[in-house]
C-alpha positions in Angstrom: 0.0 0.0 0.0 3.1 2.5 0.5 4.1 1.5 -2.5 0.6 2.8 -4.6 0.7 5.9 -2.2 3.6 6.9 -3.3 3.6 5.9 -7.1 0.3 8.0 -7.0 2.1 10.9 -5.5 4.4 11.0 -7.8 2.5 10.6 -10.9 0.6 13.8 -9.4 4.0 15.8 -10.0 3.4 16.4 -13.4 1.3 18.9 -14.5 -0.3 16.9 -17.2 -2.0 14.5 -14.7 -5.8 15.6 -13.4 -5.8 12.4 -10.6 -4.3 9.0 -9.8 -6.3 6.5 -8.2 -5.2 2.8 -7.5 -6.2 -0.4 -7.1 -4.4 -3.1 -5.2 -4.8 -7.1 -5.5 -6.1 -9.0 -8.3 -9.1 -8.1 -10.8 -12.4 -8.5 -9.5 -13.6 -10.6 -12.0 -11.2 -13.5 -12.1 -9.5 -13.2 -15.8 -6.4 -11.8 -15.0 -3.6 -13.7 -14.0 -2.1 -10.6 -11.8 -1.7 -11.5 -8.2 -2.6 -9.5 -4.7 0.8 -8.1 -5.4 -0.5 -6.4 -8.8 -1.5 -2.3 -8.4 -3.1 -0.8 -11.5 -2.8 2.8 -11.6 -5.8 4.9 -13.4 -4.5 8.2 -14.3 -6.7 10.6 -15.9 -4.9 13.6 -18.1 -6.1 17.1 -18.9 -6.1 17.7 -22.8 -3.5 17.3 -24.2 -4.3 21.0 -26.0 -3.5 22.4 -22.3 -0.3 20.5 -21.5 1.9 22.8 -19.8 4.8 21.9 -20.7 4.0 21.0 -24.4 5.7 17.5 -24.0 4.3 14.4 -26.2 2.8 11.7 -24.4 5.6 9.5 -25.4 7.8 12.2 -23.2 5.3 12.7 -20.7 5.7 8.6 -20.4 9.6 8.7 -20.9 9.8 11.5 -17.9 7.2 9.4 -15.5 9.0 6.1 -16.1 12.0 7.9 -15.2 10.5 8.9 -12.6 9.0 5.8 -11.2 11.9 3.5 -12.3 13.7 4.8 -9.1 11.0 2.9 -6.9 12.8 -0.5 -6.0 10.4 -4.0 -6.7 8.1 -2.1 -9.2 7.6 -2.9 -13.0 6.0 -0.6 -14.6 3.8 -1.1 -17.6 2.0 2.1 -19.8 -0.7 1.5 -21.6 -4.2 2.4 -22.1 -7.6 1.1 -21.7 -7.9 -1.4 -24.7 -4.8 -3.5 -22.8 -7.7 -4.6 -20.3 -9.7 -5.8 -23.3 -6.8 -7.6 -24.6 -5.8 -9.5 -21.1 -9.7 -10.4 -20.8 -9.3 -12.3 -24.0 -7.1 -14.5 -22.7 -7.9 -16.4 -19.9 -7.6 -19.8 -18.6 -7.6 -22.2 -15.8 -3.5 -22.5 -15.1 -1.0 -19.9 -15.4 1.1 -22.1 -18.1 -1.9 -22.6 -20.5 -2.6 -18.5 -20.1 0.7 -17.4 -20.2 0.8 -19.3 -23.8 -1.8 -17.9 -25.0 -0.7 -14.3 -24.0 2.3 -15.3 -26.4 0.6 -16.5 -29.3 -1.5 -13.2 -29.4 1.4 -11.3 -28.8 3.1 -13.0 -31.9 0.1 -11.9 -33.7 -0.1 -8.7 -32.5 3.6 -7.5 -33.0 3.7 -7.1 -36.5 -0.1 -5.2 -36.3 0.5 -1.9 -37.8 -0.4 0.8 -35.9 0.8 -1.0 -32.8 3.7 1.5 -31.0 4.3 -0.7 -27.5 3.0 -3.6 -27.2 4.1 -5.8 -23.9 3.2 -8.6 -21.7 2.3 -8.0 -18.1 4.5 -11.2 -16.8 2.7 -12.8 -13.5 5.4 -14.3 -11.0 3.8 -17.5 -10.5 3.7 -17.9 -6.9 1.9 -20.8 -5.7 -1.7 -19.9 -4.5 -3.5 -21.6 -1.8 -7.3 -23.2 -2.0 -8.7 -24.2 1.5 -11.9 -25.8 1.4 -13.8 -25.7 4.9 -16.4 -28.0 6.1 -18.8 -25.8 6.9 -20.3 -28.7 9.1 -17.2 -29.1 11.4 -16.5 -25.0 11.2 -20.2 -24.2 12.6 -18.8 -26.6 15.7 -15.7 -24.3 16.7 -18.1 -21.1 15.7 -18.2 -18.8 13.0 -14.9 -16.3 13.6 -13.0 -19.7 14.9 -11.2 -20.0 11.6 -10.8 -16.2 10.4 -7.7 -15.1 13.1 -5.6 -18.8 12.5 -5.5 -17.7 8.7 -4.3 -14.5 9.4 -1.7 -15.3 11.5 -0.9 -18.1 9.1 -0.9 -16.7 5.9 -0.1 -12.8 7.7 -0.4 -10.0 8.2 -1.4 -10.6 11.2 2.3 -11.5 14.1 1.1 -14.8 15.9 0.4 -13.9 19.5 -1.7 -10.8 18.8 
């Protein structure tokens, strides 16, 4: 969370930029392969008309990812709306069969015309845990039994407290 605070307060440095707002964790819906770890940054721009300096946006994106690129464990990615569309398309139920796909569109894609920066937004693969609960055996130890042993397990929450 530090992290998005501050990539949003720096992003609100330039004068190009109206607001920054974050999210932090994966998509709601499921079809991204980003983990918790994953902030996407929506970032809405006056005109470009009043740009003050009169920078391109491939400078305004140059000067932020300079910017940014000083932050330590953070890989930025630019891009616009349509990427969403793109990472939607391609969607799957394991990590090696989506990540596949992703590089068979982007083989497609990359010789597209029209197509300045293209990239793939790499997930890290860490494992992911599913617990299933009997809901019989949980209703005997009550309903918040569970809730504090998973925190403390899987954090952020220091065992003792």
């Amino acid at each position: 969370m530090e992290t998005s605070k501050k990539v949003r307060e720096i992003l609100m440095t330039f004068p190009q930029v109206q607001y920054a707002v974050s999210q932090t964790g994966r998509p709601d819906d499921g079809t991204d392969v980003a983990g918790f770890y994953n902030n996407e940054f929506d970032v809405l721009m006056y005109p470009e008309d009043d740009w003050r300096p009169k920078i391109s946006k491939d400078e305004l994106i140059n000067r932020m990812n300079v910017k940014l690129s000083k932050l330590t464990g953070v890989n930025l990615n630019f891009s616009q709306l349509i990427s969403d569309n793109v990472e939607e398309a391609v969607s799957g139920d394991s990590l090696n069969y989506t990540e596949g796909k992703i590089q068979d569109v982007y083989k497609i894609l990359r010789d597209v015309k029209g197509i300045k920066d293209l990239g793939i937004m790499k997930s890290i693969g860490l494992p992911e845990l599913d617990i299933i609960l009997d809901q019989q055996k949980m209703a005997q130890y009550g309903g918040n039994y569970f809730q504090p042993l998973f925190l403390t397990v899987l954090g952020p929450k220091a065992p003792g407290r």
